[in-house]
C-alpha positions in Angstrom: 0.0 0.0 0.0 1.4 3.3 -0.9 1.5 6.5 0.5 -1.4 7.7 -0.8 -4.0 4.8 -0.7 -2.6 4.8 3.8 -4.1 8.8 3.5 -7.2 8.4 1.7 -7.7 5.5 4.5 -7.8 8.2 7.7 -10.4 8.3 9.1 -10.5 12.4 9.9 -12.9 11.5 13.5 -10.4 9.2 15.0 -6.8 10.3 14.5 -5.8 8.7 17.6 -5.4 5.7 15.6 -3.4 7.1 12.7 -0.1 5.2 11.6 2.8 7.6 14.0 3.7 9.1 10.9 0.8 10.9 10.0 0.2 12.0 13.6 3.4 13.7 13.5 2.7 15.1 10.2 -0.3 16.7 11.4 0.7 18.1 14.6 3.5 19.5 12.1 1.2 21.3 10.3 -0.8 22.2 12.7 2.3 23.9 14.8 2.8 25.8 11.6 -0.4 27.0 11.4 -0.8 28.2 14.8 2.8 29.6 13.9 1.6 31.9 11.3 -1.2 33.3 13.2 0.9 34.5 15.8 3.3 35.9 13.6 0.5 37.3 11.7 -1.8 38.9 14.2 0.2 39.6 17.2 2.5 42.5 15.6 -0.4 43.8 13.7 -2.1 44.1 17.1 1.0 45.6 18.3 1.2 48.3 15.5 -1.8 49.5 15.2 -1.7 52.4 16.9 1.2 53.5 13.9 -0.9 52.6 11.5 -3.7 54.1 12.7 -1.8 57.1 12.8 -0.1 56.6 9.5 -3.4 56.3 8.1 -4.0 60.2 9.7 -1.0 61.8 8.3 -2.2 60.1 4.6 -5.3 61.8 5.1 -3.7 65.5 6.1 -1.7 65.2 3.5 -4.1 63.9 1.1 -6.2 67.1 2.2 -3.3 69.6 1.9 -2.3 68.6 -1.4 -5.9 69.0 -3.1 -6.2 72.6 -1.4 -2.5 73.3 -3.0 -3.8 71.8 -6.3 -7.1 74.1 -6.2 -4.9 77.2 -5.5 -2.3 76.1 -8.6 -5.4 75.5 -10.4 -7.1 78.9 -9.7 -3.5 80.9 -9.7 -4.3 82.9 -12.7 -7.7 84.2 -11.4 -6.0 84.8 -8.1 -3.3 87.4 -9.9 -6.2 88.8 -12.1 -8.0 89.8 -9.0 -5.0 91.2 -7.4 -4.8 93.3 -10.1 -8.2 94.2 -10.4 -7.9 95.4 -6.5 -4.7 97.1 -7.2 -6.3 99.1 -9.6 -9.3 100.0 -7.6 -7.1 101.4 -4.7 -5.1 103.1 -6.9 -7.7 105.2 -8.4 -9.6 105.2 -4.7 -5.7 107.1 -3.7 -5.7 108.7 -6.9 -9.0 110.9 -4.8 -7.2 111.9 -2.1 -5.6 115.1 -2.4 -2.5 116.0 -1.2 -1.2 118.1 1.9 -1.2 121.7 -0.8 -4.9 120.7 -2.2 -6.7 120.7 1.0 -7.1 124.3 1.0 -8.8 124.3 -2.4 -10.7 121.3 -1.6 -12.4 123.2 1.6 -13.7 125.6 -0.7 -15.3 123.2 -2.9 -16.6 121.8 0.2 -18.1 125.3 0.9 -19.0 126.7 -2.5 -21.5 123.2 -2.3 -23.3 124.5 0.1 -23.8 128.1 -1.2 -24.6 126.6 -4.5 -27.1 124.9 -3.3 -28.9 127.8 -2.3 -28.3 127.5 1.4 -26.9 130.1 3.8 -23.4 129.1 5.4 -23.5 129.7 9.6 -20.8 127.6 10.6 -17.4 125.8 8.7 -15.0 124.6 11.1 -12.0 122.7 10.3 -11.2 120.2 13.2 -7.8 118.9 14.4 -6.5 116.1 11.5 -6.2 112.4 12.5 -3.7 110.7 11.2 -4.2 107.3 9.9 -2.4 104.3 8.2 -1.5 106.3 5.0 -3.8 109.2 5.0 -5.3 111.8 7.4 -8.7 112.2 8.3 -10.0 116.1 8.5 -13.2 116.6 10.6 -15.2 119.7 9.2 -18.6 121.0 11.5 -21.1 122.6 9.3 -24.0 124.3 9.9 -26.7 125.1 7.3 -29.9 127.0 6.9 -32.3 126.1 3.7 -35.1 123.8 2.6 -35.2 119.8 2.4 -34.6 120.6 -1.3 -31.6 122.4 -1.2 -29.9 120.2 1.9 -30.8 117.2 -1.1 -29.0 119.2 -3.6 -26.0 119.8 -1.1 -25.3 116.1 -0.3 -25.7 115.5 -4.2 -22.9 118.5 -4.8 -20.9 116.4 -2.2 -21.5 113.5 -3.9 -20.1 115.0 -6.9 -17.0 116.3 -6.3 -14.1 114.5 -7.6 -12.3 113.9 -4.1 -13.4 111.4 -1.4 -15.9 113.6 1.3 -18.2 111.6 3.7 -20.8 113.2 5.8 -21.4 112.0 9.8 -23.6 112.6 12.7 -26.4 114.6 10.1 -29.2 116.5 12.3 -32.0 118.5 10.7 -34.1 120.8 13.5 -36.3 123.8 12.3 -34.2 126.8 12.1 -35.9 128.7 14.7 -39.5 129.1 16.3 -40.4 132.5 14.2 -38.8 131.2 11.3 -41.0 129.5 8.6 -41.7 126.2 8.5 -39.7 125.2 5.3 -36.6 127.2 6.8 -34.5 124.2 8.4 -31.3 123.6 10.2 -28.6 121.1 9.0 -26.0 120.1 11.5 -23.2 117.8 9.9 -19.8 116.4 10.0 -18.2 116.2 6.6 -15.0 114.3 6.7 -12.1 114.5 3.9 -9.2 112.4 3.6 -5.7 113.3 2.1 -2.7 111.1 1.7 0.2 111.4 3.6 3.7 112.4 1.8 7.1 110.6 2.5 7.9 112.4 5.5 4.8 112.1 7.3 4.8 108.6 6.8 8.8 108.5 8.1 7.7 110.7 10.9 4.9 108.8 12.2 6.9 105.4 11.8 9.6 107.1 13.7 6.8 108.0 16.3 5.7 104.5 16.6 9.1 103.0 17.3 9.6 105.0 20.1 6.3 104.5 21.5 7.2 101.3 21.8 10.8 101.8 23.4 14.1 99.7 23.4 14.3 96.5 23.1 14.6 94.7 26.2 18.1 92.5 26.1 17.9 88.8 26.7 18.8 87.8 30.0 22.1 84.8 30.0 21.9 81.9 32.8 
């Protein structure tokens, strides 16, 4: 009988009565078996944490390089629109008038009102604040007209070709024996000029002394 015909002959419920050989043969295989699954398993247990945290980093990175790819992708737009602002706050700079127009540009400010048809009682420059890059100039006004002309003031304002806003706007009857239609316009206009070289030098001058020296780094 060969070697094949004794195997075919096991019976698989009973090896306790299996020729030595085969016994030994199968608690061979068996040890490798059990073998394998401890070298499988056991330092996949051991390692998952790493991978687990491998798996993380893929994903960051995954994540960080499709944000990079949609920036590459959308550079050109990116530079057109830095442009397009460039050019916007250019010609916004382009209305502020300069330290020698502010003179001229109060007198617009005023001719406005008197073109309008309304009668001038107070114009008051205020103190500038300085800004960034440009300085803010607080004007009080005070008016006397109708509803029409105060519209046809703001519209004059509106007009001119350098930057004025209007603030804290209050409209009270001009006076108790006055008529009716004769009002009182109480307003802030605010203009804006650019500051030249040496204003900006100055103030950046003024802010590093507001600050002080540097402290020096203490040694062990």
């Amino acid at each position: 009988m060969n070697f094949l015909e004794e195997l075919q002959r096991l019976d698989p419920k009973d090896p306790g009565r299996w020729p030595f050989l085969f016994r030994a043969l199968a608690v061979l295989a068996l040890f490798v078996v059990l073998t394998g699954v401890f070298v499988y398993f056991f330092p996949l247990q051991n390692q998952a944490p790493d991978l687990e945290r491998a798996r993380r980093e893929e994903d960051d990175l995954m994540r960080t390089f499709d944000e990079r790819q949609r920036k590459a992708a959308n550079i050109d737009a990116y530079k057109a629109q830095l442009k397009e602002m460039e050019r916007s706050f250019g010609a916004m700079l382009r209305q502020l008038p300069g330290r020698t127009e502010v003179p001229s540009l109060l007198v617009d400010i005023s001719q406005t009102g008197l073109a309008a048809g309304l009668q001038e009682k107070l114009f008051q420059p205020a103190t500038e604040v300085h800004r960034d890059f440009y300085a803010e100039l607080p004007i009080k006004i005070r008016l006397t007209g109708s509803y029409h002309q105060f519209g046809s003031f703001v519209s004059g304002i509106a007009a001119l070709p350098r930057i004025v806003t209007l603030h804290d706007i209050q409209i009270s009857p001009e006076g108790k024996d006055a008529s009716p239609d004769r009002l009182t316009l109480d307003v802030t206009a605010k203009t804006y000029r650019y500051l030249d070289d040496s204003e900006l030098a100055a103030a950046a001058e003024k802010g590093k002394a507001a600050k002080g020296p540097g402290k020096p780094g203490g040694g062990a």
